[in-house]
C-alpha positions, 0 to 999 in steps of 0.5 A, a space after each residue: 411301492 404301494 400304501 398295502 405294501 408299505 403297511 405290510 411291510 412294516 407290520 412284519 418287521 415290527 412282528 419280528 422286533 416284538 418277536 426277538 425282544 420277547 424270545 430272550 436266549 440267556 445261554 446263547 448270550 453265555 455261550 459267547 464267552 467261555 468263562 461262562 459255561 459254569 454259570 451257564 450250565 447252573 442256570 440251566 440245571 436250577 431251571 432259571 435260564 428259562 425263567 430269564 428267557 421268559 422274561 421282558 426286562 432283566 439284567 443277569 449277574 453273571 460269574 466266571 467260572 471257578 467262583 462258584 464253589 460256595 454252591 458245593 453241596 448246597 440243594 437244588 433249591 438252594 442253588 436256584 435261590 443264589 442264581 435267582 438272586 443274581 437276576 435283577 427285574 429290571 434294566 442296568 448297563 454300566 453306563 446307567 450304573 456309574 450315573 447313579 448317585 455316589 455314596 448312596 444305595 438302591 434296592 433292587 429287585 431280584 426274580 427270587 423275590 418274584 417268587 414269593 419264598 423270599 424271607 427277611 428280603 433276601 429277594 433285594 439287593 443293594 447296589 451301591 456306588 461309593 464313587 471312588 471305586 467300583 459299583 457293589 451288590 450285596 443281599 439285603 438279608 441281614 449280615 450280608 456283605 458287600 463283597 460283589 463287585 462289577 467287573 465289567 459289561 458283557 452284554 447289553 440290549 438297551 431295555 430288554 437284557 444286560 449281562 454284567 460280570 460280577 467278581 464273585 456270587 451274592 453273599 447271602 449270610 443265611 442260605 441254609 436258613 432261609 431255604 430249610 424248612 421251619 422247624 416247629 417247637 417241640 412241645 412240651 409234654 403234658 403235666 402229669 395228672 395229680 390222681 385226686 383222692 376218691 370222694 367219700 359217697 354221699 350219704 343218702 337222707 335215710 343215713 343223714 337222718 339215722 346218724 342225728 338221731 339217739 343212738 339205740 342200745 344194742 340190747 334194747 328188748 323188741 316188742 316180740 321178747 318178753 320183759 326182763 322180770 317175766 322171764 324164767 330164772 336161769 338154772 344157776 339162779 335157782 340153785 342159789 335160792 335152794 342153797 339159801 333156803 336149805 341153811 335157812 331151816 337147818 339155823 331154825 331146827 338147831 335153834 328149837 333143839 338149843 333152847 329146848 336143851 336149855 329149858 330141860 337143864 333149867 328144870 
């Protein structure tokens, strides 16, 4: 065989190894095994398959079915956040899981929290070995528990893929919070507003100036009215000059006629 053939030749096999690794068919590798439908079927309805399908590296936590009731009414974005959290971004057969240090914990990495909605590390596991029994995967959101174990290896292209059974889905202790939206405070109302007293107006300097000085009396005679001893008596004031003056000549008269009456008798 020839040096341009040889080169041809492998050129094209390592196209069709670099094509196959890249083209990951998650359903194809489900649909080998029955138990898996259910799961299968979600994958498939939240959109995640195509995400797995996309990808370089992963290992899927895959349930049998009948164990994922816990999905049951939840939204669909619900539902693709529990299935993204069973998608670990990285490489894990049972052999590289049961060489992991015993009694210790690794985080680990989920296509949730490649996301970017991920919230107080729901996108992490914990995968612990206790060493006397089997591997565990919990949420690393708080108050979760470790109640996920594995079951066994259902399917592995070292590197690329692993499918590896779990005993039931990832208990994530706040599903509904960590997928409904925030809810802002409501507010309080405003404090009502104390209506101040209106201010008296302020008094112009004219005012200012007339209220310091005398007070005038209300009676005080302009310089148009004649004064008060020039002024004609009033009718009521001349009739009682009249009747004093009157008495006063009678008392005279009848004097004169007294003292003449006397001086007579006298004679």
């Amino acid at each position: 065989m020839s040096s341009p053939a040889v080169a041809l030749f492998f050129s094209l096999l390592f196209l069709l190894l670099v094509a196959d690794a890249a083209n990951l068919d998650i359903s194809k590798i489900l649909s080998s095994s029955s138990d898996f439908s259910d799961f299968d079927n979600m994958l498939k309805e939240t959109g995640v398959a195509d995400e797995i399908n996309n990808k370089e590296t992963v290992t899927v936590l895959a349930v049998s079915n009948g164990n994922l009731g816990a999905l049951s009414g939840q939204t669909t974005e619900a539902k693709k956040m529990v299935m993204s959290v069973h998608v670990v971004l990285d490489f894990y057969d049972e052999t590289k899981l049961n060489k992991s240090h015993t009694n210790s914990s690794k985080i680990l990495t989920t296509l949730y929290q490649q996301s970017g909605q991920a919230r107080n590390q729901v996108g992490f596991l914990n995968m612990t070995n206790t060493g006397n029994g089997p591997v565990v995967f919990s949420s690393a959101a708080p108050n979760s528990n470790l109640v996920s174990q594995l079951v066994k290896e259902v399917y592995t292209k070292p590197y690329d893929i692993a499918v590896l059974q779990v005993s039931s889905l990832i208990n994530i202790a706040s599903i509904s919070s960590a997928t409904a939206p925030s809810i802002a405070p409501v507010a309080a109302p405003p404090p009502r507003k104390i209506l101040a007293p209106a201010s008296a107006p302020t008094p112009s300097a004219d005012t200012v100036a007339d209220a310091n000085s005398p007070a005038t009396s209300l009676t005080k005679p302009t310089d148009a009215s004649p004064a008060a001893g020039d002024a004609p008596a009033s009718t009521e004031e001349k009739s009682a000059v009249s009747v004093t003056c009157g008495d006063y000549v009678a008392s005279t008269i009848l004097m004169v006629f007294t003292c003449a009456w006397l001086l007579l008798t006298m004679i």
